[in-house]
C-alpha positions in Angstrom: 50.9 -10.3 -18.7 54.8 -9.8 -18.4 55.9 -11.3 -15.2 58.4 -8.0 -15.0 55.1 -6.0 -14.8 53.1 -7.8 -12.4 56.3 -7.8 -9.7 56.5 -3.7 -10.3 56.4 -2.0 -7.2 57.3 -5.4 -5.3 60.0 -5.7 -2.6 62.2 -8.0 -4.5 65.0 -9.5 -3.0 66.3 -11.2 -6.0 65.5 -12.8 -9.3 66.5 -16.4 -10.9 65.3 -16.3 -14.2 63.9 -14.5 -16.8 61.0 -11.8 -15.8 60.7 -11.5 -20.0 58.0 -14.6 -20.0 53.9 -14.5 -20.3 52.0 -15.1 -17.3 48.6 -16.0 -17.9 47.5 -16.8 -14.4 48.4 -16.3 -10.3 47.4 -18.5 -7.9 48.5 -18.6 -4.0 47.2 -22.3 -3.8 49.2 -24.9 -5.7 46.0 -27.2 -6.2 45.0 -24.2 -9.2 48.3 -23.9 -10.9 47.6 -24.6 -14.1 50.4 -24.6 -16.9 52.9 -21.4 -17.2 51.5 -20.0 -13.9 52.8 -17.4 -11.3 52.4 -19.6 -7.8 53.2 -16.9 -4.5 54.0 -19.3 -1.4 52.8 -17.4 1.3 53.3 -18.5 5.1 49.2 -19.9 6.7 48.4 -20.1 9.8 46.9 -24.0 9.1 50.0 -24.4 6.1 53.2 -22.8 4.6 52.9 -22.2 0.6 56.5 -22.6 0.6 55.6 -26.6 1.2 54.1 -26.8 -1.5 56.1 -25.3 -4.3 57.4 -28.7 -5.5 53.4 -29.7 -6.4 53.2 -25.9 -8.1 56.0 -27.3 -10.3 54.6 -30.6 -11.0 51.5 -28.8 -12.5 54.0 -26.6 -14.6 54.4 -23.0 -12.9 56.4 -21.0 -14.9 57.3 -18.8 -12.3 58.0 -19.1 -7.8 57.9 -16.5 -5.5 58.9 -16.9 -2.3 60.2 -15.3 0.7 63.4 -17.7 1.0 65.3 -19.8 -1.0 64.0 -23.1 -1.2 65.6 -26.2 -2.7 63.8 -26.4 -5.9 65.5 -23.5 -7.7 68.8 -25.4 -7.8 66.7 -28.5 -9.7 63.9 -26.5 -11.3 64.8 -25.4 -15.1 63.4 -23.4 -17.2 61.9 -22.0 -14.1 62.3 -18.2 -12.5 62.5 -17.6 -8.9 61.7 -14.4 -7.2 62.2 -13.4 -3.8 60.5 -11.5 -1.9 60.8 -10.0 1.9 56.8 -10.6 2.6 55.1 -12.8 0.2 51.8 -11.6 1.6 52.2 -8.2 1.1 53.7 -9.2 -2.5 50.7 -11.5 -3.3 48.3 -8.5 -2.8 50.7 -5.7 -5.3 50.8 -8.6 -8.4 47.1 -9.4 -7.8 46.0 -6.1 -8.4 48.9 -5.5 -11.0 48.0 -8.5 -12.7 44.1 -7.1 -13.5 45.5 -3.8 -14.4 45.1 -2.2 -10.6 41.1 -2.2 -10.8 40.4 -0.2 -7.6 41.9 2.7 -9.1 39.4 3.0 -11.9 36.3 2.6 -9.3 35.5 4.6 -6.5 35.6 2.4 -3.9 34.5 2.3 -0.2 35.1 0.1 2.6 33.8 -0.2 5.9 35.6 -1.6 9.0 34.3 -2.0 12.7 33.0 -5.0 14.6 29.2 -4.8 14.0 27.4 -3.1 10.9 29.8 -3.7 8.2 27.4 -6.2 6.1 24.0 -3.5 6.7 25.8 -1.3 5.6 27.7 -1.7 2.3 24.7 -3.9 1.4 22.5 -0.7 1.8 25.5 1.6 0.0 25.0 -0.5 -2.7 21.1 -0.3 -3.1 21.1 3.4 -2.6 24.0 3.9 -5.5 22.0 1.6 -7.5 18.6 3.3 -7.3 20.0 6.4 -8.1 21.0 4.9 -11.0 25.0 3.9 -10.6 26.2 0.2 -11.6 28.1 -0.8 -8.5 29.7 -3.9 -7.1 29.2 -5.2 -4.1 32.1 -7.5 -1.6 30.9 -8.2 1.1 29.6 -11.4 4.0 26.5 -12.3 2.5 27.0 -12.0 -1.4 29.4 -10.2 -4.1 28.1 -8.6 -6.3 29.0 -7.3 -9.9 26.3 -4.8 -11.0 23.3 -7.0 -10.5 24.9 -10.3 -11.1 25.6 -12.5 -7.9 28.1 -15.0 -6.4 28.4 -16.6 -3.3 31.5 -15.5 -0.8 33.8 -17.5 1.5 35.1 -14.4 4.0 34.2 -11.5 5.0 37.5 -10.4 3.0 38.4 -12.5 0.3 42.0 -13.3 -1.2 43.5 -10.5 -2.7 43.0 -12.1 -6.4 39.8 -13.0 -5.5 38.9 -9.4 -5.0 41.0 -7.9 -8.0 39.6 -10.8 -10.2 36.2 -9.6 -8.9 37.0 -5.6 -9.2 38.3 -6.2 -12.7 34.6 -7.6 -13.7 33.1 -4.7 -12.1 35.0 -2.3 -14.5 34.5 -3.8 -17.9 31.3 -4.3 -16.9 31.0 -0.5 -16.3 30.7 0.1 -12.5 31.7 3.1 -10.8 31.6 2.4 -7.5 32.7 -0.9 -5.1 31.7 -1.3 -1.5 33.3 -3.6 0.1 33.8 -4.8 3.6 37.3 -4.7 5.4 37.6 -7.3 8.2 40.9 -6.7 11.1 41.7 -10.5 9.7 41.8 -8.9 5.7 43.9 -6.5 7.1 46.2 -8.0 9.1 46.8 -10.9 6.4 47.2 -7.6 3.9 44.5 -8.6 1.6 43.6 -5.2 1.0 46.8 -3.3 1.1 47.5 -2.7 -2.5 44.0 -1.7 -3.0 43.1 2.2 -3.6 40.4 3.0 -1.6 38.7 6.7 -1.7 36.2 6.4 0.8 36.8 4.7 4.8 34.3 4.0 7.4 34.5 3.1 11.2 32.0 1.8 12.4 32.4 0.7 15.8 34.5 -1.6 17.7 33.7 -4.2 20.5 34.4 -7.9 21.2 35.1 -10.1 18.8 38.1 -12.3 16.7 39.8 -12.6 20.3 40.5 -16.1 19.4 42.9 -14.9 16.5 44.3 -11.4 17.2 44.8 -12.7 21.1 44.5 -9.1 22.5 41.7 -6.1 22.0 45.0 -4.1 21.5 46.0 -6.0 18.8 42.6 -6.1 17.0 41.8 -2.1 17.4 45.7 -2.1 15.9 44.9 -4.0 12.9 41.5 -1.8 12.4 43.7 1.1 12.6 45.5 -0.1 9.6 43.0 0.5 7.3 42.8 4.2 8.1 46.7 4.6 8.4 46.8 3.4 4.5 44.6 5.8 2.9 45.8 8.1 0.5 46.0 12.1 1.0 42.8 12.0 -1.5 40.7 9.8 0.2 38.2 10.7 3.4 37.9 8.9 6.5 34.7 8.6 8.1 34.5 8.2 11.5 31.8 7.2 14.1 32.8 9.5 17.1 30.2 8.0 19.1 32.9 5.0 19.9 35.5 5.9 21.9 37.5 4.6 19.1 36.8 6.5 16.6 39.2 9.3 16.9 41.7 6.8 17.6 41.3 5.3 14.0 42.3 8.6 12.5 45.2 9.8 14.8 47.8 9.2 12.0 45.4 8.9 8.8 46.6 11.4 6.1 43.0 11.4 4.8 39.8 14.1 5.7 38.2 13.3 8.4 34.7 13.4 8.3 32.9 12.6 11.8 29.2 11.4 12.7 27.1 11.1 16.0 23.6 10.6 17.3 24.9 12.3 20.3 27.1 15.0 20.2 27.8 17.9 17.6 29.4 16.4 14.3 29.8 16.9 10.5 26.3 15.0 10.6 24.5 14.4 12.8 21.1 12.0 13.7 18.2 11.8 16.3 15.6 8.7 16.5 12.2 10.9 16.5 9.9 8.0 16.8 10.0 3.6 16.4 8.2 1.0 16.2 8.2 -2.7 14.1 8.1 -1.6 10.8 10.6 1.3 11.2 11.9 4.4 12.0 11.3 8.4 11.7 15.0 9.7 12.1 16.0 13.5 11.6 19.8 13.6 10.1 21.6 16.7 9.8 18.1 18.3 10.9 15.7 16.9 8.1 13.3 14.3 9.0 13.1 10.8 7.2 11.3 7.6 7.6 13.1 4.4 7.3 12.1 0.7 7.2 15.3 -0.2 9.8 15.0 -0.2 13.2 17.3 0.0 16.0 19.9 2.5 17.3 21.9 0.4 16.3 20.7 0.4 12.7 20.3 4.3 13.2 24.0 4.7 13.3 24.3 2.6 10.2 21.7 4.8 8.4 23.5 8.1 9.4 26.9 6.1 7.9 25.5 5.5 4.6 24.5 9.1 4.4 28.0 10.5 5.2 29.7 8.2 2.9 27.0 9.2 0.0 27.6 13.0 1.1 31.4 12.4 0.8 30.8 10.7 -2.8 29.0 13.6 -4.1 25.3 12.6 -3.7 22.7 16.0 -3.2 21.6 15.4 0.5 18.0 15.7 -0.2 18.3 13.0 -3.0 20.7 10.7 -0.5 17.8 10.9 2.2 14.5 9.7 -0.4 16.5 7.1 -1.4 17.4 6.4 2.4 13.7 6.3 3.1 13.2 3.4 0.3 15.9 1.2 1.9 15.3 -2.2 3.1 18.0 -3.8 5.7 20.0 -6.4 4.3 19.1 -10.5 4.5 19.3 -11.9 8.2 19.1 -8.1 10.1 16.6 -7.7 12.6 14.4 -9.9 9.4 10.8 -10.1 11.4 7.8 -13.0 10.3 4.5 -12.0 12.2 3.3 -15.7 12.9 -0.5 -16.8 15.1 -1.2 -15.2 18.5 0.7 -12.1 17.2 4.4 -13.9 18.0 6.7 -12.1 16.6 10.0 -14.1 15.7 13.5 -11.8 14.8 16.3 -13.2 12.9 19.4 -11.4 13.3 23.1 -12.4 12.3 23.9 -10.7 16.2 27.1 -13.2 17.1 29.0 -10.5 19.2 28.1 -9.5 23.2 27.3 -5.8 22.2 25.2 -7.0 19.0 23.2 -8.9 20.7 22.9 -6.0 23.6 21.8 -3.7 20.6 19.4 -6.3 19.4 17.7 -7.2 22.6 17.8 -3.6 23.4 15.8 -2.6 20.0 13.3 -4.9 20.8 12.8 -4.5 24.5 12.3 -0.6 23.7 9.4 -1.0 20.8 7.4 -3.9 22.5 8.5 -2.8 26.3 5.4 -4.8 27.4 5.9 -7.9 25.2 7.2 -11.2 26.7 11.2 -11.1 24.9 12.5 -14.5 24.1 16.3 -15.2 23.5 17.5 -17.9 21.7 21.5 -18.1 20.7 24.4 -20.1 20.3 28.1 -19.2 19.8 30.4 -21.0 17.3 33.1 -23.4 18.0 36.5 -23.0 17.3 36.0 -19.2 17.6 36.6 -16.5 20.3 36.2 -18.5 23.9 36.1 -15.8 26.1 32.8 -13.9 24.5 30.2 -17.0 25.6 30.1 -16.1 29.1 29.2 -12.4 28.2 26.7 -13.7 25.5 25.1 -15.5 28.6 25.3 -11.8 30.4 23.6 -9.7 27.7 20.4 -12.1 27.1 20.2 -12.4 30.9 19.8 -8.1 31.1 17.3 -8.1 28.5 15.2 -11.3 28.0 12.7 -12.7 29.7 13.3 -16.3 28.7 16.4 -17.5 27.1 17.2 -20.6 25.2 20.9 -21.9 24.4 21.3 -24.2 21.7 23.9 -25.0 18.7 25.1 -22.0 16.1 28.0 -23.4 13.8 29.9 -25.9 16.4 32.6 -26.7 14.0 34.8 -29.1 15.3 34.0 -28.7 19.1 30.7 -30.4 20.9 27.6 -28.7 20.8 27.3 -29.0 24.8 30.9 -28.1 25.7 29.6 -25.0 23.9 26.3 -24.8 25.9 28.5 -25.3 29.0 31.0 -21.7 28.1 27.7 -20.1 27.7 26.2 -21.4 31.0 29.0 -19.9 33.1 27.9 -16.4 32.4 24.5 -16.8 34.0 23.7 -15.4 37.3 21.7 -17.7 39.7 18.6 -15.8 38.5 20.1 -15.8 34.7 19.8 -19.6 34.9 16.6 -20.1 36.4 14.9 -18.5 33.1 17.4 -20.4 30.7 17.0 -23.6 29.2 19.6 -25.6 27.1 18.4 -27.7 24.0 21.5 -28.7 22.0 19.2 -29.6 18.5 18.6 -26.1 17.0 15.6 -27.0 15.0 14.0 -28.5 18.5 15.0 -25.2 20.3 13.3 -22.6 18.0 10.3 -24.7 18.3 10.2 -24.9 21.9 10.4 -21.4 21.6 7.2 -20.7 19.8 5.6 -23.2 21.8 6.5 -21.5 25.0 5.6 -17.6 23.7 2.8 -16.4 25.5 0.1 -14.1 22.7 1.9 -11.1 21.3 5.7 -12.4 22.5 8.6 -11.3 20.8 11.4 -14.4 19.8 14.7 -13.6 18.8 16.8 -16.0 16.7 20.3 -14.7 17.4 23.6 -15.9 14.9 22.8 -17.2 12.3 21.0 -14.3 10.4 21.4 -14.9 6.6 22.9 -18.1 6.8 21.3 -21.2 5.6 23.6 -23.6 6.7 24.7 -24.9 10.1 28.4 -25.9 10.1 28.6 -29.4 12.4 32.2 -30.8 12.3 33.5 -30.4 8.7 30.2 -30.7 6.9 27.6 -27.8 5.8 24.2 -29.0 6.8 21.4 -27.2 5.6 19.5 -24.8 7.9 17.3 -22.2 6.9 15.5 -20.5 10.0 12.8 -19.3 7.8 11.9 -22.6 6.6 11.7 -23.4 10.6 9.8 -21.0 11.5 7.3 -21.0 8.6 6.7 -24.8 9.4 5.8 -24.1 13.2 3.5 -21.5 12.8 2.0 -23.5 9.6 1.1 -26.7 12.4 -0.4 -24.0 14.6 -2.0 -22.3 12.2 -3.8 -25.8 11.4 -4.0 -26.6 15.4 
């Protein structure tokens, strides 16, 4: 493509060069420049792109952009310069110009908030495809492009990353993208040149502390999402949170709100639960669904408003609903010997792990509730202590161990968490570093009919130890112990 087309619509500062040259690629990371390339420097929070312009030239970039002028355009010939006020935000315009803007030619839905976001665009995604749709999936676990699968690094990818990925979708004939929108995609404006025609809030409690500093600042970079859709698009709002209307207060979108509490557009009421699922009644029809959980209730009554708003038939919406499973690592139960049952759930946040524990404790009230959880290193500090708060409330036992300790030490970790305990919190918690060794101990200490939840890692099956990507599948684990006391 013309390198005068993929800068249109860019706040250009000015131009050294010709923009009358062939671009056949655009990178933002100078180890992928490959000869006649478009290289964007954009300012990191670990590096500056504009360090490493001088190794984008070496592997023969045609073309610079760059928020400053930088000493190579007085040495570089042959080579055009563009400058830009906010590389970021240009990066994101010539990404999508560069594959032909493919969010425009999809309908596509995202979902922010700080728990549900993976449930539910996974299950968006299955309903549009039983009914029949080809749709592409972005999201924590997995992308998707119709059925064919690759494996994701954020929960919001770069934004050529996701136009590279949208492009696929359309010649590959999808009509509709769900994608998750993280506060971090949004504040680093990976999404902002994308068109999107369908927004959900979800919910918003504790988490990314460590990088937005301030809840202020992270509600203000959830906000974002709904203060760039388009006059055509519709919001969809969870009015239950406190937040919700708050999302939408200068949105030019419809707003289209649901509750399982109050009066709403749509509205949802748990009937009856139990371990293998739910009877709900949404917008006044009954429907059974494999999920469980209010939690997963609110979720459920999302999906339908966002299917509503993309013109399924209600009726339709809820059978397919009804033949839903949840998505890989949410609330995933293995019945196991002496009728343990063991839940894995991705739950890394204070009020996902509340909803968790609080699913279970209301199905089995009378079964013994197990706790076993971790919280990652180099993340949000201050949410350990009130991880340590919400297993205390609900379990009967806990267990602290390892999640993904990164570069910090598994028992500095342990030792946050610890703090949070109450005297009587403590005396039921026990602290085994090795996760492996902890969910073990866990089965081992289940009285018959208990109920163990594996809280973090979810889908995951890997466990992140320094810089190296150990392999850790809980399933595997959990299948070996009941196998030995199967044979016991």
């Amino acid at each position: 493509m013309k390198l005068e087309r993929i800068t249109e619509g860019c706040r250009t500062v000015a131009v050294k060069g010709s923009t009358d040259i062939e671009i056949p690629g655009i990178c933002s990371d100078s180890r992928k420049v490959e000869e006649g390339s478009l290289f964007v420097a954009v300012r990191g929070f670990g590096a500056d792109g504009h360090d490493f312009i001088g190794k984008a030239l070496e592997k023969g970039a045609a073309a610079i952009v760059c928020e400053n002028e930088v000493k190579e355009m007085e040495s570089a010939e042959g080579v055009t310069f563009i400058s830009v006020e906010d590389s970021r935000l240009a990066l994101a315009h010539m990404a999508a110009n560069f594959y032909d803007n493919p969010s425009r030619k999809l309908t596509l839905v995202g979902i922010t908030g700080t728990n549900g976001k993976t449930t539910t665009v996974t299950l968006l995604y299955r309903l549009f495809m039983a009914q029949g749709y080809n749709c592409g999936l972005l999201s924590t676990i997995a992308n998707y492009v119709g059925r064919e699968r690759s494996e994701t690094a954020n929960t919001t990818a770069d934004p050529i990353t996701i136009n590279s990925l949208m492009a696929r979708m359309v010649d590959a004939g999808c009509e509709y993208c769900f994608m998750e929108v993280s506060s971090i995609g949004m504040e680093q404006k990976r999404v902002a040149a994308l068109d999107f025609k369908i927004g959900i809030f979800s919910n918003l409690t504790h988490d990314h502390l460590d990088y937005h500093k301030t809840f202020a600042e992270y509600l203000r970079c959830k906000k974002l999402f709904f203060d760039g859709l388009s006059p055509e698009a519709t919001a969809i709002i969870n009015i239950d949170d406190r937040n919700g209307e708050v999302m939408v207060q200068n949105t030019r979108a419809k707003v289209v709100r649901y509750s399982c509490r109050t009066m709403a557009d749509h509205t949802c009421r748990i009937m009856e639960q139990n371990f293998d699922g739910m009877l709900l009644r949404i917008d006044g029809k009954e429907t059974w669904t494999r999920l469980i959980g209010e939690h997963n209730a609110y979720n459920i009554l999302a999906i339908y408003s966002a299917a509503i708003a993309a013109g399924s038939d209600p009726e339709e919406a809820l059978v397919a609903i009804s033949a839903l499973e949840s998505a890989p690592g949410r609330l995933e139960t293995v019945r196991g010997p002496k009728g343990i049952s063991v839940v894995m759930d991705y739950a890394h946040t204070p009020d996902a792990m509340v909803n968790v524990l609080k699913t279970l404790r209301n199905i089995a009230p009378d079964n013994h509730l197990i706790c076993l959880f971790g919280c990652g290193g180099d993340r949000d500090k201050t949410k350990r202590p009130e991880m340590a708060r919400a297993a205390e409330e609900w379990a009967d036992r806990i267990i602290v161990t390892s999640d993904n300790s990164r570069s910090e030490r598994t028992e500095d970790i342990m030792e946050d968490i610890r703090r949070g305990f109450s005297p009587k919190g403590a005396a039921k918690a026990l602290f085994i570093a090795d996760r492996k060794e902890a969910i073990r101990t866990a089965v081992m200490l289940a009285p018959e009919g208990a109920t163990i939840l594996l809280a973090g890692k979810g889908h995951e099956t890997y466990q992140i130890i320094g810089n190296e990507h150990r392999h850790f599948d809980e399933r595997e684990i959990v299948a070996e112990v009941f196998g030995a006391m199967e044979q016991k």
